[in-house]
MARPABA-20036 format. One record per residue: x, y, z of N, C-alpha, C in turn. Coordinates in steps of 0.02 Angstrom, whole numbers, plus 50000, padded with zeros to 5 digits. Layout:
N
XYZXYZXYZ;...
//
This chain:
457
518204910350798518264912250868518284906050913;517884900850892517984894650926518554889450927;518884889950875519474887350859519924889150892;520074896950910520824896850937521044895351001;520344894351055520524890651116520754884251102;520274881151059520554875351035521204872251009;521544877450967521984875150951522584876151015;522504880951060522844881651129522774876151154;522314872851151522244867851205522504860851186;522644859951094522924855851079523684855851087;524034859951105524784862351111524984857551155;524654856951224524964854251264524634849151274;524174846651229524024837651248524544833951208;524474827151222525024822151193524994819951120;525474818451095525144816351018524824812051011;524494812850957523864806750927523994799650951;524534797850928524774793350947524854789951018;524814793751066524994793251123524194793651163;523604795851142523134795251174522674789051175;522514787051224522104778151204521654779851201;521374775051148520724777351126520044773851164;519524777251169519054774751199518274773351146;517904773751185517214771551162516864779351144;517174781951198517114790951188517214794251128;517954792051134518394795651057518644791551010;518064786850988518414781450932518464784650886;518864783850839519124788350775519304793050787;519484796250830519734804250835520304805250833;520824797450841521324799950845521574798150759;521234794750714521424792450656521074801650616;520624805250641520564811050617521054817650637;521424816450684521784823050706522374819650670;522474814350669523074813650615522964816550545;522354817250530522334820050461522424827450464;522334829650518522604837150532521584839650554;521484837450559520804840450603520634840850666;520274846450714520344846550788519734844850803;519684841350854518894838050877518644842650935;518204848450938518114853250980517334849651022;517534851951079516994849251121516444852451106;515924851551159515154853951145515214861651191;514994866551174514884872451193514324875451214;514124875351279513384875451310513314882951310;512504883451284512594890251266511854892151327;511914895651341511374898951406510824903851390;510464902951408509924909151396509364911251449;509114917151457508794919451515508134920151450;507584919951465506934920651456506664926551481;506554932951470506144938451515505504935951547;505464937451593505024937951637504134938651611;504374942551563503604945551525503504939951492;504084934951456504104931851397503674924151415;503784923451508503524917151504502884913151488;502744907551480502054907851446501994907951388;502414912151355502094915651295502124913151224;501744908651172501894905651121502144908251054;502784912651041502734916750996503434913250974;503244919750882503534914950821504054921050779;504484923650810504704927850797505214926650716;505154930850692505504931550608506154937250607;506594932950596507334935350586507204941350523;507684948150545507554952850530508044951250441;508294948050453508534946550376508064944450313;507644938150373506954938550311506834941550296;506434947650307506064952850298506584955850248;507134956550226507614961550200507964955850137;507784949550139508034945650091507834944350043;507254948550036506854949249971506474955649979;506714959249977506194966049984505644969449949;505514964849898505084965049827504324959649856;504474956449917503944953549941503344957749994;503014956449980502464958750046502644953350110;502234956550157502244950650201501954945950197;501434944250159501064939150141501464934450112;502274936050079502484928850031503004928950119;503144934350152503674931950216503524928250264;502784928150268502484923250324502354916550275;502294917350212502054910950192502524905950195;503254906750189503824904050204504404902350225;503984906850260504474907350365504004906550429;503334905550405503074903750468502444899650482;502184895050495501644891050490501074890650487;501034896150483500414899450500500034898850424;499134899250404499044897850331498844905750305;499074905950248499114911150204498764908950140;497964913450143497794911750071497644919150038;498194916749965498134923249916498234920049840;498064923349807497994925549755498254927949682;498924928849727499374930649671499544938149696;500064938849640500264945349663499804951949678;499944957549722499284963949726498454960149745;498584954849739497704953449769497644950549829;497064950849857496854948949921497124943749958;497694944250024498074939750047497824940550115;497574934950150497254934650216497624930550251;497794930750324498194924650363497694922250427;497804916450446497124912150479497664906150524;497574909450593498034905150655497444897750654;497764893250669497274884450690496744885150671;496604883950616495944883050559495684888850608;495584894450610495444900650626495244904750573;494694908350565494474913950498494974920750495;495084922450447495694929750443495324935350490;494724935750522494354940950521494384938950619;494764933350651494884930850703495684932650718;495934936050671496764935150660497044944850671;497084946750725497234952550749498054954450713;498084961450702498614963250663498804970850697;499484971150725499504976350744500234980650704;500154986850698500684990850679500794996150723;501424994050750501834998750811501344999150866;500984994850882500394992950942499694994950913;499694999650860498915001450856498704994150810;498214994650794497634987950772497544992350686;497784987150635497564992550571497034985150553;496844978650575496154977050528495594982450517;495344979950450494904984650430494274982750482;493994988650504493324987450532492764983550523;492694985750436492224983950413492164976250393;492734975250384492824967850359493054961650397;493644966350464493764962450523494644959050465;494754957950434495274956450423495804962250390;496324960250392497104962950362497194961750302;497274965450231497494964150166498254964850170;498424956250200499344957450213499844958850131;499394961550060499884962250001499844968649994;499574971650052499444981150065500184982650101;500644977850117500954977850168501654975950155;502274982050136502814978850099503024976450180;503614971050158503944968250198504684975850211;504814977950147505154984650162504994987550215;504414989350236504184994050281504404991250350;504384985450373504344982150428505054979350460;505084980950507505924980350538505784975550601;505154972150610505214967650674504384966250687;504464958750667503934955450652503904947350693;503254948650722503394940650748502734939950768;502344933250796501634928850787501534926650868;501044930050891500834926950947500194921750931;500424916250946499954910050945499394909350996;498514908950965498174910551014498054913651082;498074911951132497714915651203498454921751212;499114917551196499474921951204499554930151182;499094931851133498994937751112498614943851157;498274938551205497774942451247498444949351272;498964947551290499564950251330499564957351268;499184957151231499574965151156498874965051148;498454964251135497704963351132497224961851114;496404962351124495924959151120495714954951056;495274953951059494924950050990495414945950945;495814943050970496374937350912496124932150958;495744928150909495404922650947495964917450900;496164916250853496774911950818497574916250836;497554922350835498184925750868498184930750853;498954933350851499134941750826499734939650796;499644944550729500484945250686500504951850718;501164954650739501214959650773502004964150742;501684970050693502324970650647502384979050667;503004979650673503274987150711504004989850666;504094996250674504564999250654505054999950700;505765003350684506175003250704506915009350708;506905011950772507405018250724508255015450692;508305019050648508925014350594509585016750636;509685018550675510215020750689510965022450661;510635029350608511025031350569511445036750597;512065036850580512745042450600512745048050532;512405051450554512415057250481511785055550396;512005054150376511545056950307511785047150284;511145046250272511035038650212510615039250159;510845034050110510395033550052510375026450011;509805023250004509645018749983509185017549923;509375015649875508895016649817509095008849792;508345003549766508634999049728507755000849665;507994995849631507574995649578507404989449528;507094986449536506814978849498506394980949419;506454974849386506334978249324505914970749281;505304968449264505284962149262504814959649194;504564955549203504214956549128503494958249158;503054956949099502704962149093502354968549115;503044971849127503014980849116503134979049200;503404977249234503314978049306503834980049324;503874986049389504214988249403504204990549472;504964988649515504704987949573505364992649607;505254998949647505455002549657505545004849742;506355005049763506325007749834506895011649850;506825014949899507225021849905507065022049980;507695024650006507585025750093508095030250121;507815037750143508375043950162508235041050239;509195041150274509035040950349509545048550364;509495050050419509945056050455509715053450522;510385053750570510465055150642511005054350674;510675056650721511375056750791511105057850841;511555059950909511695055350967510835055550992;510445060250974509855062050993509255060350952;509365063250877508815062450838509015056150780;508355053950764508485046250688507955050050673;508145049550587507445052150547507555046450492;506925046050482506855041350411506445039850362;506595040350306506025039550226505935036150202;505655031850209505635025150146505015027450087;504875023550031504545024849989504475018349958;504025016649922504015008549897503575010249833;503595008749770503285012149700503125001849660;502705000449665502584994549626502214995249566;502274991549525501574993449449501784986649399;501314985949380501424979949340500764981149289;500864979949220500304978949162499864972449184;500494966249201500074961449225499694957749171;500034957349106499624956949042499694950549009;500074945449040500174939749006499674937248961;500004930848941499594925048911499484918948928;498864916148937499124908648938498524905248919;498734898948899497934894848864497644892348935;496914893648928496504894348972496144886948953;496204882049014495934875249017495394875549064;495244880349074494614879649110493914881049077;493974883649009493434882948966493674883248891;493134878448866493194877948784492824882748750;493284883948674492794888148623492454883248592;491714881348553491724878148515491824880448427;491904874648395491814876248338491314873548304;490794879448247490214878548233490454876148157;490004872248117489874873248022489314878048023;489314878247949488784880347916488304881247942;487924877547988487124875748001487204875348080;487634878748105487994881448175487804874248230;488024867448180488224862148234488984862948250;488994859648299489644860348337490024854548314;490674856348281490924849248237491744849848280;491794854348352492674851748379492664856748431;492924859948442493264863248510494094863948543;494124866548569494804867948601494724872848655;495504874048684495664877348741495804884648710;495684890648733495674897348686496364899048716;496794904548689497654904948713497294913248743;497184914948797496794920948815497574926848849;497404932848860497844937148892497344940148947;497984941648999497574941849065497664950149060;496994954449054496814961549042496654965149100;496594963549147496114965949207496534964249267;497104964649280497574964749313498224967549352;498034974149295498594977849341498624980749418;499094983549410498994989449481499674991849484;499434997949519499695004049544499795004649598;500445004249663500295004049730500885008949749;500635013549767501045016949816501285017349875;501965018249921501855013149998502355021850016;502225028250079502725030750090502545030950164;503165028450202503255029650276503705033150306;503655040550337504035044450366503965041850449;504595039950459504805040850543505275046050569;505095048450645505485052250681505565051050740;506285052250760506265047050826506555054150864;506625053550953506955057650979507135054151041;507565055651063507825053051125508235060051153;508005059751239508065064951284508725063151288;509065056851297509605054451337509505053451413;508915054551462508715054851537508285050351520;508195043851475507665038651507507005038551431;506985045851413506305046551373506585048451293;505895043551267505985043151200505445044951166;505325050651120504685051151076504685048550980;504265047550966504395043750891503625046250882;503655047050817503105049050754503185044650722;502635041750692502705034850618502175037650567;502045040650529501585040750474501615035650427;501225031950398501075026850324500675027450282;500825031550239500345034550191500185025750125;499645024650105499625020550050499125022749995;499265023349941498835022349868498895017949836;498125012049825498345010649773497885009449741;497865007349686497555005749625497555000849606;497144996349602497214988249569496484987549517;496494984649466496064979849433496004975249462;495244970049431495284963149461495104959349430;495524955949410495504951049353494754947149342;494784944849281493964941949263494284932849287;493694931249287493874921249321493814918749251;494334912649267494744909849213494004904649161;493594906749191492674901749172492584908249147;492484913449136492224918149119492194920149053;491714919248986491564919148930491604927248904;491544932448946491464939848933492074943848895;491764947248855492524952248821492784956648882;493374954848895493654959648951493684966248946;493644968748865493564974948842492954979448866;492444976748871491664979248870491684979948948;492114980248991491924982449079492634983749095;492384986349162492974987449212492844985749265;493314981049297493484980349377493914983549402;493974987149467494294991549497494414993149557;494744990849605494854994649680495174999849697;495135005849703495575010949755495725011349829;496185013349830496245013649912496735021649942;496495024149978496935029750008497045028550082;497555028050102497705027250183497945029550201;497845033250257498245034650309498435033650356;498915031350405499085027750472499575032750493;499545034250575499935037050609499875037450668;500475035450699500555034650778501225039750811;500985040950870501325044550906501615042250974;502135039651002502155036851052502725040851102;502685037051168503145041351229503375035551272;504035035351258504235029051315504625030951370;504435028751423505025033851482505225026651535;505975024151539506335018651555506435021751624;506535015451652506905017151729507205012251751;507595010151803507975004951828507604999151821;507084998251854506854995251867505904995551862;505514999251806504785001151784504935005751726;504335004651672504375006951641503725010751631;503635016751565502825018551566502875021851479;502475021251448502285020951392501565021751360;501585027251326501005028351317501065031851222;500305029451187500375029351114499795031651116;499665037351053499005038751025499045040550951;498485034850909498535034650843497875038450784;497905037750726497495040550699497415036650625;496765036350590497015030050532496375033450517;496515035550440495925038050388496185033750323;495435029750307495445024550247494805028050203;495065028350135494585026650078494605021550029;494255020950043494025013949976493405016049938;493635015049877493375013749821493045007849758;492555004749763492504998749699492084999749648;492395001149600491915003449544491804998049481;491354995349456491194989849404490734992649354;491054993349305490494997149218490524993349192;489964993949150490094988249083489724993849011;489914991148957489734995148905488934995748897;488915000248880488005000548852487774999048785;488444997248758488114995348680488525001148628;488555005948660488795012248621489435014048628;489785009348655490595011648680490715014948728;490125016948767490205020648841490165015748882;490575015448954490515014249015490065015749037;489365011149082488945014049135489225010749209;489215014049244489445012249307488665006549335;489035001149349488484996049363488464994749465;489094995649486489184994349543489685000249571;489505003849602489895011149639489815008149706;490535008849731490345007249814490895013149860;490945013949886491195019149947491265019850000;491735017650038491845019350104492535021750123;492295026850191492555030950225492565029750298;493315028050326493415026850394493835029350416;493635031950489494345037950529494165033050617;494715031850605494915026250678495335031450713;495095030550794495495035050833495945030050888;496245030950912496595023850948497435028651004;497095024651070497425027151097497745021151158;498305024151178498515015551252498945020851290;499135014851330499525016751407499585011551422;500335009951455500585003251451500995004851527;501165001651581501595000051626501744993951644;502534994251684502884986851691503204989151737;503314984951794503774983951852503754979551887;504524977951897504834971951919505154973951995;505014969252040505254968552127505874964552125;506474964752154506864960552142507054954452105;506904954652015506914950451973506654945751993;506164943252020505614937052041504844938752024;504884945852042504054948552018504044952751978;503534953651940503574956851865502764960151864;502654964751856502024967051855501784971651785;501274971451752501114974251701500384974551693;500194981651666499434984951666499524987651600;498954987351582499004991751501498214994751496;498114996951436497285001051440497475004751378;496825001551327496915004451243496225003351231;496215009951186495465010151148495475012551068;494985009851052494825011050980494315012650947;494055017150925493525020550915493405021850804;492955019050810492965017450722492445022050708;492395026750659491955031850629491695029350554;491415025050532491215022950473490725027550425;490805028350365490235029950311490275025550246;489645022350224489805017550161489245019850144;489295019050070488965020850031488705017049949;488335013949939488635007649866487775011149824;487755011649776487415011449695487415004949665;486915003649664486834996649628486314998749581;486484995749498485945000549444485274992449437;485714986349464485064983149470484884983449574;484254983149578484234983149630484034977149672;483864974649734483864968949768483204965049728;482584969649730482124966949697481844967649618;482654970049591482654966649513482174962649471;482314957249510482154951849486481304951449487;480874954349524480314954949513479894963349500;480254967249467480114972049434480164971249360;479544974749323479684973349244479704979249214;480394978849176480744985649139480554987949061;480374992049052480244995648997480794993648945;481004990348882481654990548842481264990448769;481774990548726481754989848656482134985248624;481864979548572482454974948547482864979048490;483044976548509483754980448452484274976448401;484124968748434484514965948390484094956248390;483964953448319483594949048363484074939848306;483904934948316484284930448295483984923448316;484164918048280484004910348281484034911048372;484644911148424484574909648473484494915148537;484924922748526484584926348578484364931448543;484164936148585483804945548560483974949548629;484264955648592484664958748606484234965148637;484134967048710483564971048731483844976548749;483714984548725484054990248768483464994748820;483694994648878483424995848937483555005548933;483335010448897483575016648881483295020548952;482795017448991483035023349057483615021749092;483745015149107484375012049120485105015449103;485035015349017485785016548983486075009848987;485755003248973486134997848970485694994048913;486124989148917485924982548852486184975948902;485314970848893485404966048923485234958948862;485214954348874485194947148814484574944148845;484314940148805483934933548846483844927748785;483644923348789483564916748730483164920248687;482964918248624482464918048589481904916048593;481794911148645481104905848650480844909948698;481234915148757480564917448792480164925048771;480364924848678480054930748677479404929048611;479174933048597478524930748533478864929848470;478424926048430478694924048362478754932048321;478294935048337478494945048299479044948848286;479124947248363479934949448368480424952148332;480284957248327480914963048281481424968748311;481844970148278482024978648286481664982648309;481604986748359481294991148366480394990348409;480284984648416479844980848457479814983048525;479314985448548479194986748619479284981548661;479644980548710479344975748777479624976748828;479444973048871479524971848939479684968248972;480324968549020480474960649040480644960549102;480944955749134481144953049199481904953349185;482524955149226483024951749229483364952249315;483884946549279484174943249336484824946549359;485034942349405485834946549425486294944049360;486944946249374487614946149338487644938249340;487714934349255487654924549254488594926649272;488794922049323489494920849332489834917949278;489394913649210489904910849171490004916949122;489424919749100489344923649030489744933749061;489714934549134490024940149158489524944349110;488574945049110488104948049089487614947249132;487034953049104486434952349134485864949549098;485674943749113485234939649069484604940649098;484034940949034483324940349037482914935449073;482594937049110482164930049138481564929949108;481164933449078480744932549059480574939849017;480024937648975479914944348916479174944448886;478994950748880478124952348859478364959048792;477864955748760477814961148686477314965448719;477384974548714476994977248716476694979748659;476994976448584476504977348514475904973648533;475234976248536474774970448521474854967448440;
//
């Protein structure tokens, strides 16, 4: 499109030859002899809105978001926008943090309502396909105050969009990867001159089962007389990793054609994740379970009504979360005992009202007013309790050896270890005692003995 003025305009200048050359256009005329046109500079203009001034924001081209659709937003901000992103790897905990700012300082809004979790104050941005999101962009500190409160580092501020479809669409892709992962999306649109409707769906799962030699701890190797005569790096598989995530968002849009627009957004999420054991961690991954659930619900309702010159807008939302964390470990007998049950239940109510008007494009006026109202219940089981550690438990040895003895705690339903040296030289099978123990040792992923009494006299 830029060229063909250009080449108009070369018609009627003089030939190459014929133009003197300056300090301006040195070489230009030894390049248009080669058959190339030297096009001037093209000043390009832009107006700033009124609302916009001031304002430090980091807006993300809607192509990102769509140029990998297999990403959350956590990998779209990590490399499109400056902001720091610390995660984990795929499905696990991805937090974002404006100017050395905490994630729990870092406000997150969807279609204006606020989805950080209450309880925790931050956003799990790998809960969050980039599929879902049609217009995304970063207000940098104070500037957030303008969308709202509490972003003391800023606001990511991520919204939907109606697709503006002519009749009936369909979108289905499907990823396929190693181990067992499978990444799944589908999107029904219908509309016209009045109504957009739209389905997306997002299906992720992965076994998550690799291998790899683990350099962060050695096995040793024992002789005969269990000295340690070598060692190495163990080649381990990562067991405790999968997940299950379900993502479905129904939109409905309507437009009067006189100014007013109504839209519905629902975002339903399930998912299911394991959580991997740490790469120090000596424990059979077999003998427990790590586990998060999640059920969500999000939904907003909004009303926009335009005018020449003011606008007015008003949204009221609704957001029911369950979470689930459950941690067992075996009892010795091939059963699971649930060691850590935790539970919570939250129903957020959230409502705004927004106005704008402008006086002869010089004055610009804007009022807004939003509330949020959080309904919490938690609930957690812990089978050791805070003061564990100085209560002494009824057990039986059950298994005993040169370096530990093996104690079962039977009101419990568990089996805990401790050394050999802190128990009596008697020490057998079937031996009464009593002991002290401690929390979960981070290297051994067990519950170790602190101390031990024979109740044989």
């Amino acid at each position: 499109m830029l060229l063909f003025p250009a080449l108009l305009r070369a018609q009627g200048e003089p030939a190459p030859s014929d133009v003197p050359e300056t300090p301006q256009n040195a070489g230009a005329g030894e390049w248009r002899g080669k058959g190339a046109i030297a096009i001037r500079e093209v000043p390009v203009w832009g107006r700033r809105p009124m609302k916009s001034i001031g304002v430090e924001e980091t807006k993300l081209d809607s192509a990102i978001l769509k140029e990998n659709i297999a990403l959350s937003m956590a990998d779209a901000l990590t490399f499109n926008t400056p902001v720091f992103v610390k995660q984990y790897g795929r499905a696990t905990l991805s937090t974002v943090s404006f100017r050395g700012t905490g994630p729990s300082h870092t406000q997150v809004t969807w279609n204006g309502m606020r989805i950080n979790n209450p309880m925790l104050g931050m956003t799990d941005f790998s809960m969050i396909p980039s599929y879902f999101i049609d217009d995304a962009s970063l207000l940098h500190g104070t500037s957030s105050v303008s969308e709202t409160g509490g972003g003391l580092g800023g606001l990511v501020k991520l919204s939907t969009a109606p697709a503006a479809a002519d009749g009936f669409g369909l979108q289905y892709i499907q990823g396929i990867g190693m181990f067992r992962t499978f990444d799944e999306f589908l999107r029904l649109t219908w509309g016209d001159e009045r109504w957009q409707v739209s389905t997306r769906a997002v299906y992720q799962s992965s076994a998550n089962d690799y291998k790899y030699r683990n350099r962060d701890k050695k096995e040793n190797i024992y002789d005969d007389e269990m000295n340690i005569v070598g060692s190495y790096y163990p080649t381990e598989r990562n067991k405790s990793g999968a997940f299950d995530d379900v993502h479905v968002l129904q939109e409905v849009y309507y437009n009067t054609g006189k100014g007013d627009r109504f839209g519905l957004n629902a975002w339903y999420i399930n998912s299911n994740r394991e959580l991997p054991l740490l790469t120090t961690d000596y424990a059979d991954d077999t003998q427990f379970e790590n586990r998060q659930r999640e059920h969500t619900l999000r939904s907003v309702l909004s009303w926009d009504h335009y005018r020449r010159n003011w606008k007015a807008a008003a949204k009221a939302g609704y957001v029911h979360s369950w979470t689930a964390y459950d941690y067992r470990r075996d009892k010795g007998n091939g059963i699971l005992e649930a060691m850590t049950r935790s539970r919570s239940r939250i129903n957020t109510l959230y409502g705004q009202a927004d106005g704008e008007y402008s006086v002869g494009g010089k004055w610009f006026f804007t009022a807004g007013l939003s509330a949020h109202q959080h309904f919490v219940e938690s609930a957690d089981k812990n089978i050791i309790r805070q003061q564990g550690d100085k209560v002494w438990w009824d057990g039986v040895v059950t298994e005993e050896n040169d370096m530990f003895v093996n104690v079962s705690l039977p009101a419990q339903g568990m089996y805990v270890r401790g050394k050999r040296r802190m128990f009596d030289e008697r020490t057998c099978p079937g031996m009464a005692v009593q002991v002290r123990i401690g929390r979960v040792h981070p290297l051994y992923n067990e519950i170790q003995i602190l101390e031990a009494v024979s109740m044989d006299g």
